[in-house]
Every structure is written in C-alpha cells, then in structure tokens.
N, C-alpha and C positions, 0 to 999 in steps of 0.2 A: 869086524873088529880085529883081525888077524892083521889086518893092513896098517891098523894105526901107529905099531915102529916106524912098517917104513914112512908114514905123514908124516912123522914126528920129526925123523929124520931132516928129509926137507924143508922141514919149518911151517909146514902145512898150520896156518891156525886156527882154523874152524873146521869142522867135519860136520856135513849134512849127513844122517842116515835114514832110512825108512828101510822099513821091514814088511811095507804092504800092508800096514797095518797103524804103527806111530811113526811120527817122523821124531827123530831126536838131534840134539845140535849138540856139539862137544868141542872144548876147548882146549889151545894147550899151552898148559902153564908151566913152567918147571922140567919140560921134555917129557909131561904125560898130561891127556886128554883126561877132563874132565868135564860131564852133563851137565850143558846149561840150559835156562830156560829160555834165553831169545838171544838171536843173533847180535854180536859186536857188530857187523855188518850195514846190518840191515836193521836198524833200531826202530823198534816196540814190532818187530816177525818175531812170535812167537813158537815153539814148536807144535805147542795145541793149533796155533792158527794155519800152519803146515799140513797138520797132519789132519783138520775139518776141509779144507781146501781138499786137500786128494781123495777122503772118502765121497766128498761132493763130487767129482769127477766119472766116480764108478760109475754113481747112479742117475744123476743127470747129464754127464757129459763133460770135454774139460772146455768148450764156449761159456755154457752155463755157471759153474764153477771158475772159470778166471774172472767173467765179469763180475761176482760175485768177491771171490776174495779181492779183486783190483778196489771193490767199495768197501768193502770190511777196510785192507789196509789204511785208503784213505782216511776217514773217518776217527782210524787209531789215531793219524797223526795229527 
C-alpha cells in the first residue's frame, strides 16, 4: 500500500493486491484508491472469486484451480 502515491500518480486505475491470503481490488477516484468489490475491468471478477481461485491453487494445484475458475468465470457471465 505504500506504493499507491506512486500508482496514483500515474494514473494507475485499478490495483490487484493479495496478501497470500485475500486478494482485494482498489480503485482510484479523485487521486485516491478506494476497495472495490469487482473489477471495472473485468466485469462480474470478483475479489472473493480471486482470492478462492488462489487458495484452490495451494491445494490442488494452479491446472486444477484455473480450469476451475476459467468455469466458475464462465458460468458468472
């Protein structure tokens, strides 16, 4: 999060983070980032659906876990 000046700076608009634990998504409005729930991006990626993707990855693998989320995503849309 110390880095977010300088994104900001740049114009950076979305920030992916993960902490090895949540993934969170933050936006920036007004020249500060603020936690969203799902990507401008990438519409109806949510960060729960980020952050079940990579604990899937630990434990089964990231083959298992992308075909996996590649069909959850689907499915969303």
């Amino acid at each position: 999060m110390s880095k977010f000046p300088i994104y900001a700076a740049l114009e950076v608009p979305e920030i992916w983070r993960y902490d090895g634990k949540i993934a969170r998504f933050y936006e920036l409005t007004a020249g500060r980032y603020h936690e969203i729930a799902e990507s401008r991006f990438l519409r109806r990626l949510t960060a729960t659906m980020l952050t079940d993707a990579l604990a899937q990855s630990k434990t089964d693998g990231q083959t298992a876990a992308l075909t996996a989320f590649g069909r959850r995503f689907r499915s969303e849309n």
